[in-house]
N, C-alpha and C positions, 0 to 999 in steps of 0.2 A: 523565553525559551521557545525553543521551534519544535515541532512534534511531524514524523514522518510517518504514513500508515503505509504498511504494507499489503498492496493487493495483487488479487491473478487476473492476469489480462485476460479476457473472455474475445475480444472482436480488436482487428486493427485495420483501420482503413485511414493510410498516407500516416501522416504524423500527430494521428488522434486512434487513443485506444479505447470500450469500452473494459469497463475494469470492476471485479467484485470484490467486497469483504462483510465477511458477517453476513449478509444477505442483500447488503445493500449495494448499490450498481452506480457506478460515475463516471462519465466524460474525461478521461485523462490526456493530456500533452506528452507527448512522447521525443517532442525537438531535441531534447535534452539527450536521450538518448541514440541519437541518428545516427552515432557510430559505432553504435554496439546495441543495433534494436530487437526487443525481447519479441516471442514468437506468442500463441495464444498458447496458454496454459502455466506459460512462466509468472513470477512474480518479482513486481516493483516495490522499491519503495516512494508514495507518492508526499508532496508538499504543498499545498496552494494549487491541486492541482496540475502540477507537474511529477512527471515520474523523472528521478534523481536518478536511480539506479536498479540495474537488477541484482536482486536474490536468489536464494535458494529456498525454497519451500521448507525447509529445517528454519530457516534464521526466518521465515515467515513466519512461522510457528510458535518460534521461542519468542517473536517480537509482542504477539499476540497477548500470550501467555502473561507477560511480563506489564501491557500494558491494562490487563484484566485483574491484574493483583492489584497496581496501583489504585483503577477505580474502585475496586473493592474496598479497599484501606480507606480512600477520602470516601464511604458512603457511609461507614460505619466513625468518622470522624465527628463529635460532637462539634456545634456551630458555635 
């Protein structure tokens, strides 16, 4: 299974963005997007360090949401 994080572009400089979530900050590739490149403030969704595509700070939101239920579930999952 592949898992995409959704983050907001903070800084772009060429076809490298920096980019946050949760507080943490990462180096994204943004090639992927060359033809429809996000501005700072928008949000991607990223893979391996590529940004796939962009969102909406809604479907950011809900991505979030959805994947803090799941960690949730598997914390309280007996081993």
């Amino acid at each position: 299974m592949c898992l995409g994080i959704p983050m907001q572009v903070v800084e772009i400089n060429g076809f490298n963005a920096r980019c946050q979530a949760k507080g943490v900050e990462r180096d994204i590739n943004l090639f992927m997007l060359q033809h429809d490149m996000p501005v700072a403030g928008e949000y991607v969704m990223v893979h391996v360090g590529y940004a796939l595509q962009k969102m909406t700070e809604q479907d950011a939101q809900t991505t979030w949401e959805l994947l803090d239920e799941i960690a949730n579930a598997q914390a309280n999952e007996p081993f």
